[in-house]
N, C-alpha and C positions, 0 to 999 in steps of 0.2 A: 504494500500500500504506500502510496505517496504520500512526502510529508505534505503539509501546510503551507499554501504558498503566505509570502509575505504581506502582510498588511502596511503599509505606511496611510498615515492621514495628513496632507500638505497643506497643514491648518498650526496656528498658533489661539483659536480660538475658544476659548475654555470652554463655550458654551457646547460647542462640537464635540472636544474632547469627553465631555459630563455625557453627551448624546453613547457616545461609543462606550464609554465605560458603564454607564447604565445597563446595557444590553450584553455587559461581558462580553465585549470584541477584542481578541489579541491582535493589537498593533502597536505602531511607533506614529508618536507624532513629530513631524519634520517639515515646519512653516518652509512654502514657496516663497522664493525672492525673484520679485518680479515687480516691474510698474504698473501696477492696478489700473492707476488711474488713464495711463496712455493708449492701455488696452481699450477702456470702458468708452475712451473717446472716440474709437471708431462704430461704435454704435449707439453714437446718440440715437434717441427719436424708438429704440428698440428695445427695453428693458430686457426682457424674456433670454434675446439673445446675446445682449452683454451678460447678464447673468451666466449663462450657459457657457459663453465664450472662457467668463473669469475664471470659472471651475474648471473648464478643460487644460489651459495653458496651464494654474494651479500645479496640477497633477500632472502633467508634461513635464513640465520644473522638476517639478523632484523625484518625478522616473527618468528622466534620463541621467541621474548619476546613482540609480537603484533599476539596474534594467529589468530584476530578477523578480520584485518585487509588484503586487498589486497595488498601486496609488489612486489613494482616493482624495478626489478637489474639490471643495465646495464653495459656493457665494449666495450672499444675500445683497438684495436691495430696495429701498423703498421707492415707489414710485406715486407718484402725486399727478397726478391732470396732465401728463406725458413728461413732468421732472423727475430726473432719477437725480433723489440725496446721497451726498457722499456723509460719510461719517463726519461728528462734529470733531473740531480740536481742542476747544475751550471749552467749559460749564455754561458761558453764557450763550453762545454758540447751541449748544446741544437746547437751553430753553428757550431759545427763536426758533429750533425749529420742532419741537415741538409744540409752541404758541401756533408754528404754520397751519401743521395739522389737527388743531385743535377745533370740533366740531365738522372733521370732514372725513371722508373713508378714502385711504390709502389703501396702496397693496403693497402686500412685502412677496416680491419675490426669490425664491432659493431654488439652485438647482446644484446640483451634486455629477462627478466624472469619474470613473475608474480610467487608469490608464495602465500601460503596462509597456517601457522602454518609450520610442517614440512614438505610440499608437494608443490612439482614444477607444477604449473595447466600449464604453455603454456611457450614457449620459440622460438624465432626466431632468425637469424642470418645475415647480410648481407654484402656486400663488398662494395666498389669503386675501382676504378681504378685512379689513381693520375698522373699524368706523371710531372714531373719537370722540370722548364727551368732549363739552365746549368748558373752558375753562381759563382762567386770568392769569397774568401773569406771576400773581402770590404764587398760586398754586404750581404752577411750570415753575418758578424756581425753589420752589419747597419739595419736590417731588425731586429735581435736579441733584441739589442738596445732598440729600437722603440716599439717594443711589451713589452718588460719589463719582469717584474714575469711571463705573465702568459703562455710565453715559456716554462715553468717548469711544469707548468699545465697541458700541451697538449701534447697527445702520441707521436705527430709526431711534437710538437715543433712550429705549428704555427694552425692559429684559420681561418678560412675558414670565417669566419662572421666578419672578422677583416681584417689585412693587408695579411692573409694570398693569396689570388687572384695574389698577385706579383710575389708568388712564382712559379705558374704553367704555363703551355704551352697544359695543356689538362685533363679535368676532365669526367670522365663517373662513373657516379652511382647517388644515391639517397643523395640528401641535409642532409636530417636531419639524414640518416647513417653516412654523413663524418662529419655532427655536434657533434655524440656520441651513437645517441639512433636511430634504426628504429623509427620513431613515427609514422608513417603512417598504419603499420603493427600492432603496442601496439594499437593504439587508435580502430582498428577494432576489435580486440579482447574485448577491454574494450565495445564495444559498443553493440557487438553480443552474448557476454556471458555473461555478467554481466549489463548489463541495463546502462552503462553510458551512461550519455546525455552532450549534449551542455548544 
């Protein structure tokens, strides 16, 4: 019997990593070094497929110096009335744009890539729908606040497994999409093509 191929995850994202270890997945996590943002620039106007794009080159990144190895690349982003948000830098930053969305339904999109050497083997994509209570600026930076760093962290500036719940008035789509990664979607793939087990 064959061993186990490798797992790598080409994330520095704790919320991904918490995805993976949740489900007991043996892997490595090994953050992609790459320009995000110069990538994303060639699809404005196309959330879905920047999204998709981010997660493949992700995992390209860091299979090609792990040729052996299963890599897995994922991205999130929010998109607002055809704006895709990049992440905030500053606190005050993260509560503008959060005041943006507030009282309006955003989508967070995520989409997730296996790669393996130079070749993309599977790739999926998926959305939510967010809808936002309306809310003032006490509260955007009370809520800011209170979460700290890892505002900075999150595409849409607040963490759904945290205090993010305060922020909304109506959520429709899949958990572990608005967490960062389809996991539900990855994990059928890993299980139906490549032998992963529990």
């Amino acid at each position: 019997m064959s061993a186990p191929e490798q797992l790598i995850l080409a994330s520095k994202s704790a919320s991904r990593r918490a995805m993976l270890d949740g489900v007991a997945l043996d892997y490595q996590a090994m953050p992609a070094d790459l320009d995000e943002r110069a990538i994303a620039q060639k699809y404005t106007g196309n959330p879905r497929k920047m999204a998709i794009e981010l997660a493949r080159q992700k995992a390209l990144a860091v299979a090609g110096n792990n040729p052996d190895a299963l890599v897995i690349g994922s991205d999130s982003l929010v998109e607002l009335d055809g704006k895709v948000y990049n992440k905030a830098d500053t606190p005050e930053e993260a509560v503008n744009k959060i005041l943006s969305l507030s009282g309006k339904t955003h989508h967070l999109i995520s989409a997730v890539a296996v790669a393996r050497g130079g070749i993309i083997l599977w790739d999926y994509c998926d959305s939510a729908a967010m809808t936002m209570r309306t809310f003032d600026r006490d509260f955007a930076q009370n809520y800011i606040q209170k979460i700290g760093a890892a505002a900075m962290d999150c595409v849409g500036a607040y963490q759904l497994e945290a205090l993010g719940p305060w922020l909304f008035e109506k959520i429709e789509g899949d958990y572990f999409t608005i967490l960062g990664m389809p996991l539900v979607q990855l994990l059928g793939y890993l299980q139906d093509y490549h032998g992963v087990k529990l």
